[in-house]
N, C-alpha and C positions, 0 to 999 in steps of 0.2 A: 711506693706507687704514687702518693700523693706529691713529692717533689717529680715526678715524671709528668706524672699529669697538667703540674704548676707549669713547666718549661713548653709542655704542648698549646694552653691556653694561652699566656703569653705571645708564642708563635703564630696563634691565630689569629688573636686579637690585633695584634702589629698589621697582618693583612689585611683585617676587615677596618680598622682606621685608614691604611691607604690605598683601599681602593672603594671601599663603599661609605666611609667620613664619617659625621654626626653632625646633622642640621642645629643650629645656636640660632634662635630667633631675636634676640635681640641685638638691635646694632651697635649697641656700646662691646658684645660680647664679642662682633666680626670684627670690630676696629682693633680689640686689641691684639687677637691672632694674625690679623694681617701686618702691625705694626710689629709685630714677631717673627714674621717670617713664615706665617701659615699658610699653605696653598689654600685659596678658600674660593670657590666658584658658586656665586649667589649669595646662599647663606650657609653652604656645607662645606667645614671643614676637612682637608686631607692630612693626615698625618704621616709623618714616617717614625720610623723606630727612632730611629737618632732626635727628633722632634719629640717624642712620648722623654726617654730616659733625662734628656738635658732639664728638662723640666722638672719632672717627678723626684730626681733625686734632691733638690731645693727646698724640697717641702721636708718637717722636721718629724724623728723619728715616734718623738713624745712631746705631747702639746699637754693641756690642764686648765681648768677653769674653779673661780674658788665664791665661796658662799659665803652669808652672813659671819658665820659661825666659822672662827677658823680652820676647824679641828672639820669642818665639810670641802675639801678641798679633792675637786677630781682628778687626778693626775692618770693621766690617758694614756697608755704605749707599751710595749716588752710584753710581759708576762702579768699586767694589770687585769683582772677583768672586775669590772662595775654593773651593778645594776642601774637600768634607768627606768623612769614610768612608761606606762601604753602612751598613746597616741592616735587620734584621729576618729575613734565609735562616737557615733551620732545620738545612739541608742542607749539607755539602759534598761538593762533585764533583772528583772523582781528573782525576789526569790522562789515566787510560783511559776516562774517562763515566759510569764508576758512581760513585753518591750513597751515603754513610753521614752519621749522625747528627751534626751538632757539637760537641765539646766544648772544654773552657775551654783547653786546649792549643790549640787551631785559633785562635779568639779572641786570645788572647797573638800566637802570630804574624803574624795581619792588624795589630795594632796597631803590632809592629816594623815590618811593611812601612812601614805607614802615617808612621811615627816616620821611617823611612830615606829618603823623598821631599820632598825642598826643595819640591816643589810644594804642600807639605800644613802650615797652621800649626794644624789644629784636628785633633784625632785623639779615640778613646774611643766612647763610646755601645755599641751592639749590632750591631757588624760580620758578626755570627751571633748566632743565639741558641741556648746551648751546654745541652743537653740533661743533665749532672751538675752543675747549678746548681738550687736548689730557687727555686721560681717564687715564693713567698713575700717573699722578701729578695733577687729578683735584679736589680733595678736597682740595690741598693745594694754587691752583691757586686763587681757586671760595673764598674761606679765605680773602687771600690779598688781592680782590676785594672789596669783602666787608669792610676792615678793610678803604682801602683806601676812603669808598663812607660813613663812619657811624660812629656815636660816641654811638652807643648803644650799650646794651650788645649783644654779636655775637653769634650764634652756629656755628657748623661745621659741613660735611659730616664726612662720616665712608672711614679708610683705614687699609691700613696692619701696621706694627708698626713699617715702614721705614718715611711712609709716616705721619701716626700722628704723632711719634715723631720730624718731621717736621713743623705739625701745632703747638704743643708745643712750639717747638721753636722759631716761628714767636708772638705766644702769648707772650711769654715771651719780644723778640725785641721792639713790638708794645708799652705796658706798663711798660718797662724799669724793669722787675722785674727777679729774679735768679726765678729757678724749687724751692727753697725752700719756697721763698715769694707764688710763685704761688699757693703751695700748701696750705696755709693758705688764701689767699685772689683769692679767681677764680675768673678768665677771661676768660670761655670755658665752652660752653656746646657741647655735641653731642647727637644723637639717635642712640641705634643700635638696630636691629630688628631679631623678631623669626622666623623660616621658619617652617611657618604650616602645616604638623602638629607634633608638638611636638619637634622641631631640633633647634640646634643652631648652625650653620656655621662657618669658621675660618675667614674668615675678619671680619664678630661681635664680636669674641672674642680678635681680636685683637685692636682691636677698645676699647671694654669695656675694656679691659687691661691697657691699655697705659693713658685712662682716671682716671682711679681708679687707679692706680701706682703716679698721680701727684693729685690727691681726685679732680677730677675737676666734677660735676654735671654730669650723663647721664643719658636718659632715657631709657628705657628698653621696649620695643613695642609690640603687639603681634598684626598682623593684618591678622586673621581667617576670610575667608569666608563663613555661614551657607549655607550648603548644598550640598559645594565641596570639599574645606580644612577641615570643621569642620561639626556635625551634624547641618540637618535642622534647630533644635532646637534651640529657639535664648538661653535659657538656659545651654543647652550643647555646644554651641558655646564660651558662657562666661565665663564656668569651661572649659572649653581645652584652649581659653587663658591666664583663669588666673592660672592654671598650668603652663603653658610655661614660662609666666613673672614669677612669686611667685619663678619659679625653679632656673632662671637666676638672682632674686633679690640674693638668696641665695648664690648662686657662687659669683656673685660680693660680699659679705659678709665675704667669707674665706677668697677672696684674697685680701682684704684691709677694715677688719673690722670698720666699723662707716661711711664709704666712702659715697657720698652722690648720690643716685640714688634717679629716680621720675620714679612713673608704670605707662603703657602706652597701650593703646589700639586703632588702628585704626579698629577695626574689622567690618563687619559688614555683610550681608547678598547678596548671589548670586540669580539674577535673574532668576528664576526657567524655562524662558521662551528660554534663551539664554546661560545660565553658564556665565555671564559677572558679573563684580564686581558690588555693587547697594549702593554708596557710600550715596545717596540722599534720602535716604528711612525711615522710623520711625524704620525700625527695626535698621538701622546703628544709629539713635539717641539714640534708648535704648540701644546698647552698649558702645554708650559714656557715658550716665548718669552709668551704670552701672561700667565703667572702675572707676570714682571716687567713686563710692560706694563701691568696693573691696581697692582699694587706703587706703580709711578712713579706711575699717576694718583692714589694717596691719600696719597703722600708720604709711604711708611713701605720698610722693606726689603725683599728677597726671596727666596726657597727657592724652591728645585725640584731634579730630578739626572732621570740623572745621564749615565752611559756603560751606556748599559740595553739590553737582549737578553732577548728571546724564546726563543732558541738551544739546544737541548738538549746542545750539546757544542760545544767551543771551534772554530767553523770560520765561515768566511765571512761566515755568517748574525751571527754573535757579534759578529765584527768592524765591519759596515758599520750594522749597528744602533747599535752601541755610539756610534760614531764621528757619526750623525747625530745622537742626542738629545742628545749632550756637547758639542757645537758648539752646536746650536740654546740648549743654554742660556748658553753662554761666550760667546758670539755677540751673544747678546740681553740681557747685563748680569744678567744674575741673579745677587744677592751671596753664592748662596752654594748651592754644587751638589753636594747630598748624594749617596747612591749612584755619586760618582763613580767607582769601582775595585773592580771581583770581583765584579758582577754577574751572576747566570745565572739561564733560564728561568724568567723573571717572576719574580724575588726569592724565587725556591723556594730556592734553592741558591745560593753561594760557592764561586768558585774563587782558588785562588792562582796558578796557570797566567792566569788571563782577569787577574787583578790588574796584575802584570808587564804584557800586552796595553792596559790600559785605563791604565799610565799611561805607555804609549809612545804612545797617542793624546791624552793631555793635552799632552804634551813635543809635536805634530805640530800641534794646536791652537793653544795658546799662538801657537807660531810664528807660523802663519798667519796668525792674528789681529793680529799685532804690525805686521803691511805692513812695507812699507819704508821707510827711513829715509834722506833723499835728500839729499844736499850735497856740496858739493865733494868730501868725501872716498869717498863713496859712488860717486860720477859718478866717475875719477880720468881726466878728459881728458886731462888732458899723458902718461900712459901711456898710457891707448888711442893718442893720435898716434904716440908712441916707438913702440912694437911697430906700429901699422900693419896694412894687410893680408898674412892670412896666418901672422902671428905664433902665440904661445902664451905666456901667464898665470902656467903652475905654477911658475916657478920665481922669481917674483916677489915682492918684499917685502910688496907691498899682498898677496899671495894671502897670503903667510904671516900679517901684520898680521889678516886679518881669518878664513881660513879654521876657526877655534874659533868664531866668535861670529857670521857670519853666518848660514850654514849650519847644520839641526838634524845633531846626529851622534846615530844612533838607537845602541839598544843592543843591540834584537833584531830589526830588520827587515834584510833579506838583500839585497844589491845585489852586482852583479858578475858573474860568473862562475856557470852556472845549474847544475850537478853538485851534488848530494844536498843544494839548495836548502831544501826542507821539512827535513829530517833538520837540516841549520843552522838552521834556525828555532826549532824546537822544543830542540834542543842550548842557543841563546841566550838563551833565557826561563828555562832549568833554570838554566841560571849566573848570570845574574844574579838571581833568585830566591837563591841560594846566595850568592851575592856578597851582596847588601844581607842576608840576615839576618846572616850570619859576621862582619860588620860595625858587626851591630848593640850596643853597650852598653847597660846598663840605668841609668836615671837614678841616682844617689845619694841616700839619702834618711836624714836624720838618725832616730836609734833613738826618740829622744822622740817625734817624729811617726809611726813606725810602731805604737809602741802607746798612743797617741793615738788612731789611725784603727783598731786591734784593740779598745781600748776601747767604740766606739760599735758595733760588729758585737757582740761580745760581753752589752754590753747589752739586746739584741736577741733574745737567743738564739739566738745562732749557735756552732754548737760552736766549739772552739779547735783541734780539730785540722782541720775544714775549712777554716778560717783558714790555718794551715801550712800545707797543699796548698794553696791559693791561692799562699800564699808562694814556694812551690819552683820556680814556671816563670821 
């Protein structure tokens, strides 16, 4: 059904590029589709099929971008799928339910979380967005942050092409490499996104520019809401974004043929009770399985996330939300599932309490996913005979041999004995939260490279003593 479905969206979306287009505001973005051959009236392009496919198949099947640390290196594509951080809450949520402003201190510590999870080889970007950063210079601030707290591979925010070519430059400072190395061995990922319905903005194009000018990884996003951006229909909702991405895959194609983008969908359905976004809903997990199901049919990578909640406070609601959109996309091969960890009430908010929860639902995930693994050793018949009916297991070699590694051992889910259950629950999320930061180190980083990457800030106009506060987390 889902390859039927795949051939019908396609079909549509082929129609709704030539005949109702996607407006590209910027005019570097019209020069280049008309120097291509794009029917373009004003500033809305028309597409045909044969226009969509020459394109799209240019773009490569598996892209990858690589971190301090060599052994963090994300390779993106097939049957890969990676965790990545949230992105974008303003807010964080206490672990009483009230919400204060974020700051660059809150940030720092989502990034050690993030740094302290074997599940995680890409960390960075805007895990919040930290309210004493000036808006100005802060994808390039929130950068240095990271690079200074992470040996993983990093992403980036979106700017104009003062400011990435800025991050550029600190990429390059950070791992000692010229724009020319860069360009064969990336160090950089970004996302830029579509404005639904059907537009592409001038900071995404600047953005997608400057990345694809140096072949560095982006993703291309389209996050449609059914019922207000896009039709009710969750299928009409997934041909209007995967028109909008498929359009902008193309573009990025003209302007630096082979260049490596990954398709991307946050999309998902509006609350028909309220018009709010329903980020926690089945129908926003069928647009993730579905954003890797168009993915596959154009033979390029995928994005979507994550572990996502409606939820206004960490309870039930949090959980069982979270746990279904984080499967549906791990589930359904997405290579790469942003928002996975600290998600709250539709991306208003972060928490570090839900963080801890959402990556004891990756560790539950995984698992499950992984099935069983069946053979001789697995099956151990000549024990099952020995012990017989009636017998008992625990004191057994094979239990000990295998009881770490078959079985998940959670770290804060409560089993046993049901006395002040909740109260251990919430006890075991505070500790290991404490655990993994108290744990945490900060990378090493040679003095020449630090004011290397002070140099390009300062450049800039950025004070020097904000810089040092920077420095001090």
């Amino acid at each position: 059904m889902s390859k039927e479905n795949v051939r019908k969206i396609h079909e549509a979306t082929m129609r709704i590029l030539s005949s109702t287009g996607v407006k590209f505001h910027h005019p570097d973005a019209v020069k280049v589709l008309k120097k291509n051959g794009i029917r373009v009236e004003g500033n809305i392009a028309y597409f045909t099929e044969d226009d969509i496919m020459k394109w799209v198949k240019k773009a490569p099947a598996y892209t990858g971008f690589k971190g301090a640390d060599p052994k963090y290196h994300a390779k993106i594509g097939g049957d890969l799928v990676l965790n990545a951080p949230a992105a974008g809450p303003t807010k964080i949520m206490e672990k009483d339910g009230t919400l204060r402003s974020a700051q660059i201190e809150d940030l720092v510590k989502m990034i050690k979380l993030y740094e302290q999870n074997d599940h995680y080889v890409i960390n960075g970007g805007l895990p919040c967005q930290p309210e004493n950063v000036p808006e100005e210079w802060s994808t390039l601030l929130l950068y240095y942050v990271a690079q200074r707290h992470s040996n993983k591979a990093l992403w980036c925010g979106c700017g104009n092409y003062e400011q990435m070519e800025a991050v550029v430059q600190m990429c390059c400072a950070r791992y000692g490499l010229t724009t020319e190395e860069l360009k064969e061995d990336p160090h950089l990922f970004a996302i830029v996104n579509t404005n639904t319905p059907l537009q592409f903005d001038i900071r995404m194009t600047e953005t997608l520019f400057t990345m694809l000018k140096y072949r560095q990884p982006v993703g291309i996003t389209a996050a449609s809401m059914a019922g207000t951006t896009a039709p009710i229909t969750l299928a009409g909702t997934v041909a209007l974004t995967n028109a909008e991405v498929i359009a902008v895959i193309a573009l990025s194609q003209m302007y630096a043929p082979g260049a490596p983008v990954i398709y991307g969908s946050q999309s998902t359905n509006a609350d028909m009770a309220t018009c709010a976004i329903a980020i926690g809903s089945p129908e926003g997990a069928l647009c993730y399985k579905y954003c890797a199901e168009m993915a596959r049919f154009y033979g390029v990578p995928s994005r979507a996330g994550g572990a996502l909640t409606d939820a206004k406070a960490l309870n039930a609601q949090a959980g069982f939300e979270s746990m279904l959109t984080y499967h549906a996309c791990h589930q359904n091969g997405v290579n790469m599932v942003f928002q996975s960890a600290g998600i709250m009430e539709s991306y208003l908010s972060a928490s570090f309490e839900k963080m801890i929860v959402d990556f004891e639902i990756i560790d539950a995930v995984n698992r499950y996913d992984r099935d069983l693994e069946v053979n001789e050793e697995t099956i151990p018949e000549a024990l099952i005979h020995e012990i017989g009916p009636g017998g008992q297991y625990l004191l057994e070699d094979h239990t000990f041999e295998y009881c770490k590694k078959e079985p998940m051992l959670p770290n804060i889910s409560v089993r046993g004995p049901k006395a002040e259950a909740e109260k251990v629950f919430d006890r075991n999320i505070e500790k290991w939260l404490n655990k993994m930061l108290d744990s945490y180190i900060q990378p090493e980083m040679d003095e020449a490279v630090v004011e290397a990457m002070h140099k390009i800030m300062l450049d800039k106009g950025i004070d020097i003593s904000y810089i040092h506060m920077l420095d001090q987390f």
